[in-house]
N, C-alpha and C positions, 0 to 999 in steps of 0.2 A: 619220705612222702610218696606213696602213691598215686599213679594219674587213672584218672578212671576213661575208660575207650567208650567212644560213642562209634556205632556202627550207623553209619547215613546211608547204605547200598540199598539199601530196599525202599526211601524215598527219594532216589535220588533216578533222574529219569530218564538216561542212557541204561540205567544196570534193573528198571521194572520196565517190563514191555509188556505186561499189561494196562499200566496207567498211560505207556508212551503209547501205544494203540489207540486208546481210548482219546487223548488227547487227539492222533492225529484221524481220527474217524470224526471229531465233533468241527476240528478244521476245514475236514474236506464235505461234511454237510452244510457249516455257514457258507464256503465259497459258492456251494452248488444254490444254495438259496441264495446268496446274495447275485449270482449271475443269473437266475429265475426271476425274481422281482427285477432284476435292472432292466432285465430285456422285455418286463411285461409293461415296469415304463416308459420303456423306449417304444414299445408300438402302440401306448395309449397316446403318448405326446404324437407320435407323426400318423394320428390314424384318419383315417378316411372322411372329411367333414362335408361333405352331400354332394351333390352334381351343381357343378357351375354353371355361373350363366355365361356360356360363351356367343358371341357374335358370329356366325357363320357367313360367309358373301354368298348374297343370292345366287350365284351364278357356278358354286360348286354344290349346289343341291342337288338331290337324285332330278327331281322337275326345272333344272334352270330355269332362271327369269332371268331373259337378258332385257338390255336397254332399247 
């Protein structure tokens, strides 16, 4: 009986380094966009929401008003 050889080298993805390329070219494009979109929600969540209304003491104004 005869055994018939299967050759796996050319799908197999240490021994093609064009597919292993390609694989890790499309890795390091999702990391790049997934570190783009995180960091563009991280400065829409903490971004600047208008001027407060803060209390100033009359008496550190450029014109104090003392008592």
């Amino acid at each position: 009986m005869q055994q018939e050889v299967i050759d796996n080298t050319h799908k197999d993805f240490g021994h093609n380094w064009v597919s292993s390329s390609r694989f890790i070219w499309f890795c390091q494009v999702f990391v790049i966009l997934a570190f783009v979109l995180g960091g563009c929600y991280g400065l829409y969540t903490h971004r600047y929401k208008g001027k407060p209304d803060v209390k100033v003491p009359e008496n550190t104004l450029y014109n104090p008003k003392y008592k």
